[in-house]
N, C-alpha and C positions, 0 to 999 in steps of 0.2 A: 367787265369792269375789274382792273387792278385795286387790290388793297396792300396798304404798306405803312410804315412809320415814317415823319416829317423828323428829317435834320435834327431842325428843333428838340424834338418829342425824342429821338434817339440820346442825343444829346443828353438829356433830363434823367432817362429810365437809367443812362450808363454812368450818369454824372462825370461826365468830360465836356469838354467845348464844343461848337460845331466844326471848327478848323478843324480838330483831333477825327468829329465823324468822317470830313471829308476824306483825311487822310487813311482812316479804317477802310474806308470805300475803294482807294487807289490800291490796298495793299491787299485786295482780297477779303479781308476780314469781315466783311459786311457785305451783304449783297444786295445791290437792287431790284425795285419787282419794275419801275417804271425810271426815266432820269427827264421828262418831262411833267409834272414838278418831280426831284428827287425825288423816293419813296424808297425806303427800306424793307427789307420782309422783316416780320415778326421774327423768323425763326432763325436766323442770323443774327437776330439783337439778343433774344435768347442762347444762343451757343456762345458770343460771348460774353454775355452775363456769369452762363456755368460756369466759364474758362474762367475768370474772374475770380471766381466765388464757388467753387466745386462743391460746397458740400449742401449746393443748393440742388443740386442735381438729382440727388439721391430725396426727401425731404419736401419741398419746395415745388417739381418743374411742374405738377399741372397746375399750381395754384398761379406758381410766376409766368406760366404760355398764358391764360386766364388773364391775368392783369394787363400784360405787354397787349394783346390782342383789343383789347378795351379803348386802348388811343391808334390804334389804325385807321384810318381813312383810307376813301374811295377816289382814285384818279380814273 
């Protein structure tokens, strides 16, 4: 069983739109674990979250893998 983040729910944690996830999708940026339904990996939504927001990195990354991990779903 695949787990991963919904569009949606990526969308939300990144606060950008879904068109924008799509587009993160096309350019590498995000990686799929499944694309029937879409699914995100956690650990892609997190790298760019850091990239974002760096000084989450150091601070922050097991509490924010912890959180992001919490809305993943099972395809």
């Amino acid at each position: 069983m695949t787990k991963g983040l919904s569009v949606t729910t990526t969308a939300k944690i990144l606060n950008i739109t879904p068109n924008y996830v799509y587009r993160l999708i096309r350019e590498g940026q995000l990686v799929l674990s499944t694309e029937q339904p879409y699914l995100i990996t956690s650990d892609s939504v997190k790298k760019r979250l850091m990239k974002l927001v760096p000084f989450l990195a150091n601070d922050l990354a097991i509490r924010t893998d912890y959180q992001i991990r919490q809305y993943e779903i099972a395809a």
